[in-house]
N, C-alpha and C positions, 0 to 999 in steps of 0.2 A: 276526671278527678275534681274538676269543679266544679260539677256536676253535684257530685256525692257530697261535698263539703258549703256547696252552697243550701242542698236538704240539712243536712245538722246543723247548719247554725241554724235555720229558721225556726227547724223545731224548738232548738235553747232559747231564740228570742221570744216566740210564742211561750214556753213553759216561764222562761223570766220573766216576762209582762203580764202573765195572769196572777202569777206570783207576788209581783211587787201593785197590780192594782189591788189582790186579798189584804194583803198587808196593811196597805195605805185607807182604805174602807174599810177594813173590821176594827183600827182603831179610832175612826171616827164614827161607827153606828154606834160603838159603846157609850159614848156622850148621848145620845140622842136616845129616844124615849121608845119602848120595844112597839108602841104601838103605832107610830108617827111611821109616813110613808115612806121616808127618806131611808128608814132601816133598813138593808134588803140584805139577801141571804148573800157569800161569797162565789164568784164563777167559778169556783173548785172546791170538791169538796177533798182535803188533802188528808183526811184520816182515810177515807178510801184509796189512796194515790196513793198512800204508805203500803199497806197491805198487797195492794195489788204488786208494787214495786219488787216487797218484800216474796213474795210468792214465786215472780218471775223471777230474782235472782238464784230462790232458794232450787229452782226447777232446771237452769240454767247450770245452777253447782252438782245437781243430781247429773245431769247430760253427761257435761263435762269430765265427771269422775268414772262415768261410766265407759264412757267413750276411751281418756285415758287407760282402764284398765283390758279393756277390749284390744286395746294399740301393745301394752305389756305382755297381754296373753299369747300373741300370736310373733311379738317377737323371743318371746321364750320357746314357742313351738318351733320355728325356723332354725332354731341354734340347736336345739335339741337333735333337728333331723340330721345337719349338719354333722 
């Protein structure tokens, strides 16, 4: 168990720390000049991260609802024989 629970926080702390370094340097490359070396691209690109997120939940709710209906069919079938 903490085992499991020591992998999820690391991934949180990894996804908060890449998060809060984007945050903290995309508002300071804005000040600075787009050609100047200092500016440099974010360590995630989070419009990507949205999508993908979004995809996996929506794939995840397909599973899910499938799965549940597959669990309803066969307990109607059972009752039925009964």
């Amino acid at each position: 168990m903490r085992l499991l629970f020591g992998i999820i926080l690391g991934i949180l702390l990894t996804i908060g720390g890449a998060y809060v370094y984007d945050s903290s340097h995309s508002a300071l490359d804005v000040a600075e000049a787009p050609g100047s070396p200092a500016a440099q691209r974010p360590m995630v690109n989070w419009d990507v991260v949205s999508v993908k997120w979004q995809h996996l939940t929506d794939s995840a709710h397909a599973e899910w609802t499938k799965l549940a209906n597959r669990t309803d069919n066969s307990r109607t079938d059972s009752s039925r024989a009964n």
